[in-house]
TIFIDREN-791523 format. One record per residue (C-alpha): residue in three letters; x, y, z. Coordinates in steps of 0.2 Angstrom, whole numbers, plus 5000, padded with zeros to 4 digits. Example, Ala and Ser with C-alpha at 12.3 -4.5 7.8 and 13.67 -1.06 7.14 Angstrom:
BEGIN
ALA506249785039
SER506849955036
END
This chain:
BEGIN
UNK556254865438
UNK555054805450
UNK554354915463
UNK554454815482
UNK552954775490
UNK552254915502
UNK551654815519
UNK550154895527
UNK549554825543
UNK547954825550
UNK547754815571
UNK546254755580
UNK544954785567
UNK543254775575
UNK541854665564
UNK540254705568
UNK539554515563
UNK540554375556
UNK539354415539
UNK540554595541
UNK542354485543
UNK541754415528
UNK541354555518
UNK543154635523
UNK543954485519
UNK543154475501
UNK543654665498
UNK545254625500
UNK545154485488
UNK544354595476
UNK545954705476
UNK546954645463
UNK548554775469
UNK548654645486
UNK550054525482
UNK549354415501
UNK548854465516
UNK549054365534
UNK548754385552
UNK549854365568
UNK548954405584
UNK547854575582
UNK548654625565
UNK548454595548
UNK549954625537
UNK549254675521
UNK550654675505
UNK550254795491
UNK551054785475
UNK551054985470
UNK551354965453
UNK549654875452
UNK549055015465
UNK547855135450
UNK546655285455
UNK545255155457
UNK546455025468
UNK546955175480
UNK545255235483
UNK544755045487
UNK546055055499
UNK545455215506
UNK543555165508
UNK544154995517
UNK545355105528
UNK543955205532
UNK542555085535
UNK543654975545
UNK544455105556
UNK546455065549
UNK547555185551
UNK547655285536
UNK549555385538
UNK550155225526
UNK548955255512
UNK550255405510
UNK551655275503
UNK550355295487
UNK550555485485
UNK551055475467
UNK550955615454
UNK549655525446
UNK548555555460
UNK548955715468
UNK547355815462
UNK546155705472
UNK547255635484
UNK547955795491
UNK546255865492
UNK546155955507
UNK544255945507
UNK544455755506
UNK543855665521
UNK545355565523
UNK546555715520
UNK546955745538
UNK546955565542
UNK548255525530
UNK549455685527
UNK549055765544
UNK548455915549
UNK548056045534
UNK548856185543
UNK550856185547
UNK551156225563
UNK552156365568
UNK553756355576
UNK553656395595
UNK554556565600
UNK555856545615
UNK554456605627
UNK553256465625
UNK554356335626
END
């Protein structure tokens, strides 16, 4: 049975040159787990097949997050078995970005609500 495509968007990424557009662009072609990808006003809508998405594909995806400024939260749509050691790394420098903050918060008593 196949998996839907997972849609990632990308809003108002900031190139630096239109050498660095290109460069994000031919990333994105070099990452064979993106079925298309195509803009409407300040988003790109990015569609990832996750079957295709391997330990390699999803760090990809997490360097092009990170150099581009995307919002990492839907890079947690890949939190798979297969890569929870790594992923889930609390050390990682993405882990905060994508599964939030390391420490639960405590629930509020009564008095400081």
């Amino acid at each position: 049975m196949k998996k839907e495509n997972i849609l990632l968007v990308a809003r108002s990424v900031w190139f630096y040159s239109k050498s660095d557009e290109a460069a994000f662009f031919e990333w994105l072609d070099k990452l064979t787990c993106i079925s298309k990808y195509e803009g409407k006003g300040d988003a790109l809508y990015i569609e990832v097949r996750p079957e295709a998405v391997n330990e390699v594909a999803l760090r990809e995806l997490l360097g092009l997050f990170h150099r581009y400024d995307i919002d990492k939260k839907q890079l947690a749509a890949f939190d798979r078995q297969e890569f929870r050691e790594w992923f889930r790394n609390e050390k990682s420098y993405w882990f905060s970005e994508v599964f939030g903050s390391k420490k639960p918060r405590k629930p509020r008593s009564a008095a400081e609500r």
